[in-house]
C-alpha positions in Angstrom: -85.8 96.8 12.7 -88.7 96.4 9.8 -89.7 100.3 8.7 -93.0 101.0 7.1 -93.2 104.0 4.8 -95.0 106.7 7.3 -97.9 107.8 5.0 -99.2 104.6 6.3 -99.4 106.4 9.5 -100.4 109.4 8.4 -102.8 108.2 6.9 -104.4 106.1 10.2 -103.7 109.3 12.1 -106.0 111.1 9.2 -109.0 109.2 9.9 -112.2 110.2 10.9 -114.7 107.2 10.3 -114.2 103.3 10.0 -114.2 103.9 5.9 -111.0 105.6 6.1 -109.5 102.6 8.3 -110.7 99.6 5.1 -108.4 99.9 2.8 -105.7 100.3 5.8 -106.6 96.8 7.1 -106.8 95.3 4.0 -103.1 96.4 3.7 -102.4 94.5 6.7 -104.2 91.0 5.7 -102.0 91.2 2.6 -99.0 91.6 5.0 -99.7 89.0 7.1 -100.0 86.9 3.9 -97.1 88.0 2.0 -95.2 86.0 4.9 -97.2 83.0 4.4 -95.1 81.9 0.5 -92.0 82.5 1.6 -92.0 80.7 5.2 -94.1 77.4 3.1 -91.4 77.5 0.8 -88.7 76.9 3.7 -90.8 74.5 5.5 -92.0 72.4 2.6 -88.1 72.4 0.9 -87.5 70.4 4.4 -87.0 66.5 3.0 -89.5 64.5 5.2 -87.9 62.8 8.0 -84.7 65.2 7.8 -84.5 68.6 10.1 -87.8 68.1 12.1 -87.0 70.5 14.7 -86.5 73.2 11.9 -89.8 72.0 10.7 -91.7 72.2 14.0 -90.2 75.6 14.3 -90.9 77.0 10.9 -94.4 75.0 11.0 -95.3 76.9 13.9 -94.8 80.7 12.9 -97.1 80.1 9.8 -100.0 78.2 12.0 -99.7 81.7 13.6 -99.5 84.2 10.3 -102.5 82.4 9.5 -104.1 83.4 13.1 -102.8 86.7 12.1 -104.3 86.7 8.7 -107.9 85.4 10.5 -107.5 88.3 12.9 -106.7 91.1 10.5 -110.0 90.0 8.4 -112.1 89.6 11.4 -111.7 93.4 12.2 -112.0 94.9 8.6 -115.5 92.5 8.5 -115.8 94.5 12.1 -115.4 97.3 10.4 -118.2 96.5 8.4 -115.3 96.1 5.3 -114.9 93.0 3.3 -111.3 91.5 2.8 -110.5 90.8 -0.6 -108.3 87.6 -1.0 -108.8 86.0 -4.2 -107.0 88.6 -6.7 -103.9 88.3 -8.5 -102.9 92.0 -6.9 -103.3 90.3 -3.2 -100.1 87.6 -4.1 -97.1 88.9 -3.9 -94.5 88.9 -6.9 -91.1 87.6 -5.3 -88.7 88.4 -5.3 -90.0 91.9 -4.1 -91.0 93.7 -1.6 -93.6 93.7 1.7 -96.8 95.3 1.3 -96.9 98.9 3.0 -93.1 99.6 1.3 -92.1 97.5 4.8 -88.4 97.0 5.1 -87.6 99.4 2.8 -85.1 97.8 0.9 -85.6 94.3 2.1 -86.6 91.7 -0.7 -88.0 88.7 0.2 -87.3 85.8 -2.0 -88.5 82.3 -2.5 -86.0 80.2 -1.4 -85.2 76.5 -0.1 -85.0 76.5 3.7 -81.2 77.6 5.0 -79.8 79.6 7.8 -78.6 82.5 5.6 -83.1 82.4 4.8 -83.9 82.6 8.4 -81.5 85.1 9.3 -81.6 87.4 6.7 -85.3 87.0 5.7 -87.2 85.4 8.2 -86.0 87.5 11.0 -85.6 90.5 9.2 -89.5 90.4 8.2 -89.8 89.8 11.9 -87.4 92.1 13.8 -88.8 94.0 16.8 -88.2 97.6 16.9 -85.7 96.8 19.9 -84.3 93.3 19.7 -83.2 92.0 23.2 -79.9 90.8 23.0 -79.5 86.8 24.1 -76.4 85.2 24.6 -75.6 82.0 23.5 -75.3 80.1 26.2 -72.4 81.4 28.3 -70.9 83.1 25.3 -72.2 86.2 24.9 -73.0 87.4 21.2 -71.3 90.3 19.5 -72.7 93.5 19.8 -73.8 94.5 16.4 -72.4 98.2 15.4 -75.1 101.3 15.7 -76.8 101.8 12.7 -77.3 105.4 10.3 -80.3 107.4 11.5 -83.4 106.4 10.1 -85.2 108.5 7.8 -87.8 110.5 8.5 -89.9 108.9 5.8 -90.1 105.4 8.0 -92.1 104.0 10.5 -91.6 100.5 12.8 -94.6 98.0 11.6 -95.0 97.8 15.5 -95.8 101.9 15.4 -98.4 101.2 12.4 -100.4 98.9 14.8 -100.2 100.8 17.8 -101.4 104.0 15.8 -104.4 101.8 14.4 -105.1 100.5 17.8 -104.8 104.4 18.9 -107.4 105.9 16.5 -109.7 103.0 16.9 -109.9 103.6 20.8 -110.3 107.3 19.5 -113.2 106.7 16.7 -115.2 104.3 19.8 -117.2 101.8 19.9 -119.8 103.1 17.3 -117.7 102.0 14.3 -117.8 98.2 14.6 -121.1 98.0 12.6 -120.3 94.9 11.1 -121.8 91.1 12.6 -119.9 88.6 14.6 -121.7 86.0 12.4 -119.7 87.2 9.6 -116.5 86.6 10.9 -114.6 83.5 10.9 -114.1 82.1 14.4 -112.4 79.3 13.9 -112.0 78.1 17.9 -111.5 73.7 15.7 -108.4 75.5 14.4 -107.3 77.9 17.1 -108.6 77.2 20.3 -107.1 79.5 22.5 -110.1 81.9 23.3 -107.3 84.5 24.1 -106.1 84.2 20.5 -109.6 83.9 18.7 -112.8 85.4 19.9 -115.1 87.8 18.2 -114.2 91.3 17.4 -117.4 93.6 18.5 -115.5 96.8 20.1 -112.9 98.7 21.2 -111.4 96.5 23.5 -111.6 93.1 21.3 -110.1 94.8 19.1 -107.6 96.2 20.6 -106.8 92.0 22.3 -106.7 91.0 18.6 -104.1 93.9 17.9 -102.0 92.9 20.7 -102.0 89.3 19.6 -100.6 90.0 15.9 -98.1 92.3 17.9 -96.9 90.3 20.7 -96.7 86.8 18.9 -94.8 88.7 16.4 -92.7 90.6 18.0 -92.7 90.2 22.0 -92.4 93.3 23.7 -89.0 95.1 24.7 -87.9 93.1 27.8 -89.6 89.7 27.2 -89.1 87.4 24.2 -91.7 85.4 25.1 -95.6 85.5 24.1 -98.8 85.4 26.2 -98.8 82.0 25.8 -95.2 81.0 26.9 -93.8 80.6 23.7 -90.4 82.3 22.0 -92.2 85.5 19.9 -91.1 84.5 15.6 -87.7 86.5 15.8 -86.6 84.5 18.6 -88.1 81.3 17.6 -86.5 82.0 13.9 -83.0 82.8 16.0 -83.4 79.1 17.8 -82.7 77.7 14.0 -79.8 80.5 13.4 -78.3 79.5 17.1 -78.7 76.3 17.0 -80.6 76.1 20.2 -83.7 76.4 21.8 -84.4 79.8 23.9 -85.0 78.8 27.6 -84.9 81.4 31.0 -82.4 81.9 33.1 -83.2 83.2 36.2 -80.4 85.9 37.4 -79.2 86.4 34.2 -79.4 89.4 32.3 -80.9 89.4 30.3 -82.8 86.5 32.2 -82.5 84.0 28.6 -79.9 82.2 26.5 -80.0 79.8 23.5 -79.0 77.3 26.0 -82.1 74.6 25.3 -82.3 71.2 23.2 -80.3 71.3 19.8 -81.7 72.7 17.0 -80.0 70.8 14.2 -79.8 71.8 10.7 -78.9 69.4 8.2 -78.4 71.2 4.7 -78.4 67.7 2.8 -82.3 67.4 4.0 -83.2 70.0 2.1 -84.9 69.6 -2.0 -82.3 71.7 -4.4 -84.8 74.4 -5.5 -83.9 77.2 -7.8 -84.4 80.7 -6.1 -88.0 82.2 -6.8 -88.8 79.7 -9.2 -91.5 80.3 -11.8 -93.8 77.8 -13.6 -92.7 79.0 -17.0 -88.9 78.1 -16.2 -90.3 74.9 -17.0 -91.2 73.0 -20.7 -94.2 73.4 -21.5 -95.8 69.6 -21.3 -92.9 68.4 -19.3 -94.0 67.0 -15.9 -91.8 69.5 -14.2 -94.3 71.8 -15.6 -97.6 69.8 -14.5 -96.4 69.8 -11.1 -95.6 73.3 -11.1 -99.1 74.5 -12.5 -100.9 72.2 -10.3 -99.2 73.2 -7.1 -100.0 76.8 -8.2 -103.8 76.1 -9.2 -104.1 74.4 -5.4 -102.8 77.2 -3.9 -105.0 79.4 -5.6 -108.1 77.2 -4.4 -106.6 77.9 -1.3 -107.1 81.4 -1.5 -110.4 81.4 -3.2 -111.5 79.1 0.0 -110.2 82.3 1.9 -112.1 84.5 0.6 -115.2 82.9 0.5 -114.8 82.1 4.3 -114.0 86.0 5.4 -117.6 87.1 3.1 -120.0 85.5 4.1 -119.2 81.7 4.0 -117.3 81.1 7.3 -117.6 76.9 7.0 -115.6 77.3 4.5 -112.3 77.9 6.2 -112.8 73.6 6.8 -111.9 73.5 2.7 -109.2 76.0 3.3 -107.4 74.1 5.8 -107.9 71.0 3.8 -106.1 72.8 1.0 -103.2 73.4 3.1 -102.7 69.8 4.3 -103.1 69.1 0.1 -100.2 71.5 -0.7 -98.1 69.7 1.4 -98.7 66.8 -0.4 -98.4 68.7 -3.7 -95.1 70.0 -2.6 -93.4 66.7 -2.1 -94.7 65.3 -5.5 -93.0 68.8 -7.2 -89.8 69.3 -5.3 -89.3 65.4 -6.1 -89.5 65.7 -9.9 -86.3 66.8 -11.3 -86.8 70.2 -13.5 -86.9 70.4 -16.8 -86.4 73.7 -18.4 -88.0 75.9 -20.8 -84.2 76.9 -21.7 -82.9 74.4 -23.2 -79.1 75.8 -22.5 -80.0 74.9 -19.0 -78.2 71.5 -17.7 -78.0 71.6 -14.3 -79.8 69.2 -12.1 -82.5 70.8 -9.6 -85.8 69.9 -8.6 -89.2 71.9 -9.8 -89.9 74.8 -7.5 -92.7 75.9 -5.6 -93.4 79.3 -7.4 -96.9 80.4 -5.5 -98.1 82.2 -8.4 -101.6 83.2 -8.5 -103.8 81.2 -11.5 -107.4 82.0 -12.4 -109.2 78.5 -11.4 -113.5 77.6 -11.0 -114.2 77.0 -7.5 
């Protein structure tokens, strides 16, 4: 299971005013984002026309970090905090760790899509506290052996939320003193009012919570969200098992990898180096173009972000469109064969997607 360093907890448990919760929030938009890079980087390194269930699946899981992402904002602007997105400090630098010291040792990389990705970085940002153990098909999957104790500096990211949704049922109603109309409800994008609605109280706030939780996560006996579909660990399993997750009724647990193929096709997938930067690549070169100008778009991207979550809601439109650009923009790079800044490098890959934060006008 993910841990979070406890003074994150201590520190929710600590507070006394909805000040004292800001800079906690904020901690969670970046952590919400800092999954963002690395499940693009999957998903784009996905040749078009090759492994589109993969796609689908991987697509998926970041339409709903962004939700996440929306969500988190929406209550710091609550809050009556502003999110602050467009900063170099808010991208992370991979490989490296989650915000919030999250999975202690993990290290999340940028990486061409592959199973050894998904399994031992998708799912391990995504691991419930108590993963429920689903059999393939009839086969049964080895037990994995107990783990050491934990220690006692380290918190589940599940316990972080449930102690912020804890001390804001404590601190009431009285601390949402921020406006509705400065929150970004973006129902064209997200149109399931049980996954986007205004955050005004307690209790919306608390639903919001519980979203970011439960698609996340599920809950200890169901793998499945509110809205019927596998929770990311499971949905990231689908691509490690090879199949979709589907009930069975009778079984226990009542589910097995038992659905539709989920076919993997390494040779679909753009040779990218592992976390690639921009200035691997000559100077002038068009490896080097492509890299900047992926990096510049998805910096707009960001700058769109932040404008939208303070004061400029429409502006989530432009953000959006950005995304649908770096698609584009990812296909041009990871198509243009690299050309190094070393010159003692000869082998052949393609230009990376680096997501590096770059100072841009607009």
């Amino acid at each position: 299971m993910m841990k979070i360093r406890r003074s994150y907890i201590d520190q929710v448990r600590r507070a006394t005013s909805a000040g004292d919760l800001h800079h906690l929030v904020q901690n969670a938009i970046e952590l919400e984002h800092a999954t963002i890079p690395p499940y693009l980087c999957g998903y784009f390194t996905l040749k078009p026309g090759g492994n589109a269930r993969v796609g689908k699946i991987i697509r998926s899981v970041v339409i709903e970090e962004m939700l996440h992402m929306t969500l988190a904002s929406n209550l710091l602007i609550a809050l009556g905090g502003k999110p602050r997105i467009n900063s170099p400090d808010f991208v992370p630098d991979y490989p490296g760790g989650l915000p919030m010291g999250i999975g202690d040792a993990l290290q999340v990389h940028l990486r061409a899509c592959s199973i050894d990705q998904v399994r031992d970085v998708f799912m391990a940002i995504e691991e419930p506290e108590e993963p429920i153990d689903i059999p393939v098909a009839a086969k049964l999957l080895a037990e994995a052996p107990a783990g050491a104790e934990e220690a006692e500096t380290f918190e589940t990211i599940g316990a972080f939320y449930a102690f912020l949704a804890d001390k804001i049922r404590t601190l009431g109603d009285s601390i949402f003193t921020g406006t509705a109309e400065g929150q970004v409800i973006a129902t064209k994008w997200f149109p399931d009012p049980n996954e986007m609605f205004p955050i005004t109280d307690v209790e919306s706030a608390c639903k919001a919570i519980n979203v970011i939780v439960d698609q996340g996560e599920g809950t200890h006996t169901d793998p499945f969200d509110a809205q019927g579909n596998p929770a990311h660990f499971y949905r990231f399993q689908e691509i490690v098992k090879g199949r979709e997750l589907v009930p069975k009724p009778g079984a226990k647990p009542p589910y097995v990898y038992g659905g539709k193929p989920v076919a993997f096709a390494p040779a679909d997938v753009w040779a990218m180096d592992d976390d690639p930067k921009a200035a691997n690549y000559r100077p002038g070169s068009l490896s080097r173009r492509r890299a900047d100008q992926f990096n510049y778009s998805y910096t707009m991207l960001l700058n769109a972000l932040h404008r939208a979550f303070n004061g400029e809601p429409e502006q989530l439109d432009a953000a959006m469109g950005v995304m649908y650009e770096l698609r584009v923009l990812s296909q041009q790079t990871l198509s243009t064969p690299a050309e190094w800044t070393d010159a003692s490098r000869t082998e052949t890959r393609q230009t990376g997607l680096s997501f590096e934060y770059q100072p841009v006008n607009g």
